[in-house]
C-alpha positions as CSV (number, residue, x, y, z in Angstrom):
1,X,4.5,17.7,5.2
2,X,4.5,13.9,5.2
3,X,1.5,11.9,7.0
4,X,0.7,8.7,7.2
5,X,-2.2,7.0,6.5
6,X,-3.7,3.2,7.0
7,X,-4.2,1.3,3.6
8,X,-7.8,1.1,2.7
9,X,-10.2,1.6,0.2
10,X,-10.1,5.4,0.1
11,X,-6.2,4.9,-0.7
12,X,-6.3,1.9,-2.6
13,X,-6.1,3.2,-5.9
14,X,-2.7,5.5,-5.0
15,X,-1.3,3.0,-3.6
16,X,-1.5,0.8,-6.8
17,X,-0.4,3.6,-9.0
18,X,3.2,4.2,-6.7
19,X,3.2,-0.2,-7.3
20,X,3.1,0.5,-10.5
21,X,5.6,3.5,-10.7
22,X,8.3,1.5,-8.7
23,X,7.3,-2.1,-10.9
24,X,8.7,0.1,-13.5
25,X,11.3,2.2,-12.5
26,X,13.1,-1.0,-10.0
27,X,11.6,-4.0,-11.3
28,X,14.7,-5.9,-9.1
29,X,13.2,-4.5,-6.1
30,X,10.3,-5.6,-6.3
31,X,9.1,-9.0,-4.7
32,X,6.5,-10.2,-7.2
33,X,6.3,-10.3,-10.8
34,X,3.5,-8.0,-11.3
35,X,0.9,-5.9,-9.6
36,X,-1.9,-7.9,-8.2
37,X,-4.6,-5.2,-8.4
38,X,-8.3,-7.4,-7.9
39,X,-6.3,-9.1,-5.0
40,X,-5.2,-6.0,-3.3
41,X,-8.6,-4.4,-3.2
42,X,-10.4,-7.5,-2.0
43,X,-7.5,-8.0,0.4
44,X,-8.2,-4.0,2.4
45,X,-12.0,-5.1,2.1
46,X,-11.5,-8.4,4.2
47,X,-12.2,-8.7,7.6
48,X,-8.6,-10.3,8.4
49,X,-7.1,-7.3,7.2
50,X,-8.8,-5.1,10.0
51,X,-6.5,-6.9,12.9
52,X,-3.3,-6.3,10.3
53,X,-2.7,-2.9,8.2
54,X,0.0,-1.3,6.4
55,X,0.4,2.0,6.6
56,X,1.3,4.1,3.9
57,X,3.5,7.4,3.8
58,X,2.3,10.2,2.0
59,X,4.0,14.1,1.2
60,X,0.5,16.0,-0.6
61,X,-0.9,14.4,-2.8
62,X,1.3,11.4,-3.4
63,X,2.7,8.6,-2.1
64,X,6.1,8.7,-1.2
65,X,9.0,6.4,-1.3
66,X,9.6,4.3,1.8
67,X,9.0,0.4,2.9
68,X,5.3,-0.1,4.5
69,X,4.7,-0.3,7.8
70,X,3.2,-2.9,9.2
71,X,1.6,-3.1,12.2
72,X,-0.8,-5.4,14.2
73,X,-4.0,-3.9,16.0
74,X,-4.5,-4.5,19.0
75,X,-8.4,-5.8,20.3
């Protein structure tokens, strides 16, 4: 069953491992040239990032395959 689940820092670190995953397996559709993994964490820690989250798509255990959502919180 897939769910779906706001980026923060209980997900963080499965969400790096499926950057990595796709980095490797479809480096040309990726939109940076590597995985920035200290800048990621800080970013779900900052207080900016509260008004703005991605939400991830997960089936089990693991991430699955599809763009991230984005969308804005409202106050």
């Amino acid at each position: 069953m897939l769910r779906i689940e706001r980026l923060d820092e209980n997900n963080v670190e499965s969400y790096l491992r499926y950057l990595h995953q796709a980095m490797t397996l479809e480096p040309q559709m990726m939109t940076a040239e590597a995985v920035d993994e200290d800048g990621i964490r800080a970013r779900v820690r900052d207080p900016f990032y509260q008004k703005t989250t991605s939400l991830l798509a997960f089936e089990g255990a693991e991430l699955q395959e599809m763009p991230l959502l984005r969308k804005t919180l409202k106050d």
